[in-house]
C-alpha positions in Angstrom: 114.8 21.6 117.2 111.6 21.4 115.5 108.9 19.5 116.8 109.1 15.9 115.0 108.3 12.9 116.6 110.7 10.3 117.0 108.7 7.5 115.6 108.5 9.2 112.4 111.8 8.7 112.5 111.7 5.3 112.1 108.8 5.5 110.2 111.0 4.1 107.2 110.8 1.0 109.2 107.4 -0.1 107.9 106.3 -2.7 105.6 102.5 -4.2 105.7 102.0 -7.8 104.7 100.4 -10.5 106.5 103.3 -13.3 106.6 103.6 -15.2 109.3 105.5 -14.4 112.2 108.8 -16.6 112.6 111.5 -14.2 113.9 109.6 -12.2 116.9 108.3 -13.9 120.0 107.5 -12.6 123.6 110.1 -10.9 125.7 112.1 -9.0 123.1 114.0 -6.3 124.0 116.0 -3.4 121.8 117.8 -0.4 122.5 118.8 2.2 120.3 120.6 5.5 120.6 118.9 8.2 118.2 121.0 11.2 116.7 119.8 13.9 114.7 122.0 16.8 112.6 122.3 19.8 114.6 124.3 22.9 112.8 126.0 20.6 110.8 126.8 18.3 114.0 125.7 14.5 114.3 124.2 14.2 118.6 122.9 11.3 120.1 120.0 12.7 121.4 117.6 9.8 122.8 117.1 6.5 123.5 114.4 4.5 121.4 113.3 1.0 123.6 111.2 -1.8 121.3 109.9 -4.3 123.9 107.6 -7.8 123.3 105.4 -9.0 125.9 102.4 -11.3 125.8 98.9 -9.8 126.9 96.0 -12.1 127.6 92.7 -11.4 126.9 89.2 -13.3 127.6 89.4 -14.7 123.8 93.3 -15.0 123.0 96.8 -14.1 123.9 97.9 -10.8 122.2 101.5 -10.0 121.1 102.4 -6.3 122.4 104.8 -4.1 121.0 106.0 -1.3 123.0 108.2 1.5 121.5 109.5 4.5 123.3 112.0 7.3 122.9 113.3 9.5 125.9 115.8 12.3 125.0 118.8 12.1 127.3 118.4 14.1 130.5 121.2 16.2 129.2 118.9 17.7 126.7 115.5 17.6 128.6 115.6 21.3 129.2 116.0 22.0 125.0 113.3 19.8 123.8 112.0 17.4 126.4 110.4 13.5 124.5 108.5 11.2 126.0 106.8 9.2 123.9 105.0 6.2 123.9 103.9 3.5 120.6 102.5 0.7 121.1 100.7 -1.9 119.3 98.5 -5.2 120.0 98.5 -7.8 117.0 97.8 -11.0 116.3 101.3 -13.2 117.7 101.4 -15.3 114.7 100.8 -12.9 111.7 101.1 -9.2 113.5 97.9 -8.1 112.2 97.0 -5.1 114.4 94.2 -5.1 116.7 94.6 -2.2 118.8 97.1 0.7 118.6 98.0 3.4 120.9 100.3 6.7 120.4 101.0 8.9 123.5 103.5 11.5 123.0 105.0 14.9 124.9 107.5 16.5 122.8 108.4 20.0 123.8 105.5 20.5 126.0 103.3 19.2 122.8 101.1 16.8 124.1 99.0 14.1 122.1 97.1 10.7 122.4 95.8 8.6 119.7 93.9 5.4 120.2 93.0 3.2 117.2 90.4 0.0 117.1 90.8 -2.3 113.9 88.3 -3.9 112.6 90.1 -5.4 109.5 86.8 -7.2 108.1 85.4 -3.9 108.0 88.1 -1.8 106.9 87.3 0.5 109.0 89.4 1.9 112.2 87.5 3.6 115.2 89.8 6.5 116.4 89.9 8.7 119.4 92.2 11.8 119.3 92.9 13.6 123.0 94.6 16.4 123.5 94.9 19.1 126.4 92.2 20.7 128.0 90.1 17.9 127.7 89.9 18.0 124.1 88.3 14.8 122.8 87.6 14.1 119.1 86.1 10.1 117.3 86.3 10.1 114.3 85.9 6.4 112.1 88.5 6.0 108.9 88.5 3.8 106.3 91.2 2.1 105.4 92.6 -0.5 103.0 93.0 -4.1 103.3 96.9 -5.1 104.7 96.8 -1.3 106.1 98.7 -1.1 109.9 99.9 1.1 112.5 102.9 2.3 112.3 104.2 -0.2 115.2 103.0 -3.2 114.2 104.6 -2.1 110.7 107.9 -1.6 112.7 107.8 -5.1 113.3 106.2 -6.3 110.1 109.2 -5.3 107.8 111.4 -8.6 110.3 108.9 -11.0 108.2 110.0 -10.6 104.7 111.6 -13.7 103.0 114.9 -11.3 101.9 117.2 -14.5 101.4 114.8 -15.0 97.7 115.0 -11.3 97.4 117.2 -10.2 94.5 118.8 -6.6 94.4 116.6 -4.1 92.9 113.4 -5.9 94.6 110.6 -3.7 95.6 108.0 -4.2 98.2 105.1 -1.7 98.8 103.2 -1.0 102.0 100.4 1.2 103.7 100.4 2.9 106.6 98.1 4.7 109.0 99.3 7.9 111.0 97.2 10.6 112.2 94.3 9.4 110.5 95.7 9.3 106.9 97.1 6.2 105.2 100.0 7.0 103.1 102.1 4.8 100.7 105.8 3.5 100.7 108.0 1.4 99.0 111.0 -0.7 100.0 114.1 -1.6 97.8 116.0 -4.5 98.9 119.9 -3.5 97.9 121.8 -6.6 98.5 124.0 -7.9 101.7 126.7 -6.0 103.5 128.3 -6.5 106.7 128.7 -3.6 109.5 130.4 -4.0 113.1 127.5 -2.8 115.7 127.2 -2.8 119.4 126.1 -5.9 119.6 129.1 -7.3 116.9 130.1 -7.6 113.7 126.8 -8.3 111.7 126.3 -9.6 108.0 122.8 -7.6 107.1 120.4 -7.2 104.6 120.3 -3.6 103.2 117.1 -1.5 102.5 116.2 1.6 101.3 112.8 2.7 102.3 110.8 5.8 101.0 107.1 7.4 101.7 105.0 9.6 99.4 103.9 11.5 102.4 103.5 15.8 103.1 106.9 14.6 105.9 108.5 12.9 103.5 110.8 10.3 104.7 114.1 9.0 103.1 116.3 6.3 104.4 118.2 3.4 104.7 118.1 0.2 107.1 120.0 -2.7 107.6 118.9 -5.6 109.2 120.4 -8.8 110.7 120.5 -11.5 107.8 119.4 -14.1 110.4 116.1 -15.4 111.8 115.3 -12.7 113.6 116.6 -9.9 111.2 116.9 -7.2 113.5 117.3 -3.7 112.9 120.9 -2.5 114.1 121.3 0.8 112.1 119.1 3.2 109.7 120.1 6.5 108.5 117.0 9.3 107.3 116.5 12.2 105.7 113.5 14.1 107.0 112.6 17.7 105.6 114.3 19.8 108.4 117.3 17.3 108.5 119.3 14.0 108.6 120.1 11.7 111.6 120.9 8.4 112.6 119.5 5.3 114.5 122.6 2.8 116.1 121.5 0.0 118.1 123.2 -0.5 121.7 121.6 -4.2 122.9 119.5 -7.2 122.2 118.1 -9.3 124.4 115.5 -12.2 124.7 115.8 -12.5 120.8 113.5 -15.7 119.4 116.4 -17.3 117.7 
């Protein structure tokens, strides 16, 4: 399997506007099982946590979002991931403040640590890799720009109920040091029987004008908190699938 991280997997779950935030709180917790197409064959190869939790700091209390994936022991010994996201952002709006990537994917190993300052539009960056490679490098970056986390989470604030089919929405997003553009397309309602029950959703199609262009399709929970429970992408090396398995300390 080549080496793709599993966040750009889901990197078709990204949107970047400053609404506020009435569907996430503290405490969240999702789990998802992620497949990927392997000669010709559709394997649940990981499990991809998103996790809430409130951090305090001397000036405010910060909203953080923790993403990881973990490929099933079974397959540790093929193409070992462990990968952490995560994000701090403002709890009311989920403007980004601080973001950090640490992955190991195949005995790849990376860590990228990004400072916002949005007044600026600039992001201070520091890139680590092995042997004690250490690189800063400052990027500038557009206003409404995010992390790919924090734009994860952003795409739950969206008023889709005013939405009609055929809507677009654009977005901007950050990874390894270059911002890259997407659109959304909302494509109606339809309702899809999930782990966690039969769910009426609000369907999207998402795409990126990226070098790893991404294709796909999410649906979401067409309640308050508009949860993901299922995507489906098209990467260049293949196809795959993202299925939720629980939800717990939802907001509403």
């Amino acid at each position: 399997m080549p080496r793709i991280s599993f966040f750009l997997l889901v990197y078709f779950f990204s949107a970047s506007v400053y609404a506020q935030n009435n569907a996430i709180g503290f405490g969240e917790k999702l789990t998802y099982t992620a497949s990927y197409n392997m000669s010709g064959i559709l394997t649940d190869l990981a499990q991809i946590t998103m996790e809430t939790s409130p951090v305090k700091t001397s000036k405010a209390t910060l909203l953080r979002l923790k993403c990881t994936a973990t490929t099933y022991s079974k397959w540790d010994n093929f193409f070992k991931i462990r990968d952490l996201y995560e994000s701090y952002v403002n709890p009311k709006t989920l403007t980004p403040y601080l973001y950090n990537r640490d992955i190991n994917e195949g005995g790849y190993f990376k860590n990228m640590k990004y400072t916002f300052s949005h007044k600026n539009k600039m992001v201070k960056s520091v890139l680590k890799k092995k042997n004690n490679y250490v690189e800063k490098k400052d990027v500038s970056i557009h206003s409404g720009t995010k992390d790919i986390v924090s734009t994860i989470y952003n795409i739950r604030l969206f008023d889709y109920e005013n939405m009609t089919n055929g809507s677009k929405k654009t977005f901007t997003i950050l990874f390894d040091r270059e911002e890259a553009k997407g659109q959304l397309t909302y494509l109606g309602k339809e309702t899809l029987s999930t782990a966690i029950g039969k769910r009426e959703c609000y369907k999207l199609e998402v795409g990126s004008n990226t070098s790893k262009t991404i294709k796909g399709t999410l649906w979401l929970t067409s309640d308050e908190n508009k949860i993901p429970v299922y995507g489906i992408f098209k990467i260049p090396v293949g196809n795959g699938e993202l299925k939720i398995k629980s939800a717990s300390g939802l907001k509403h």
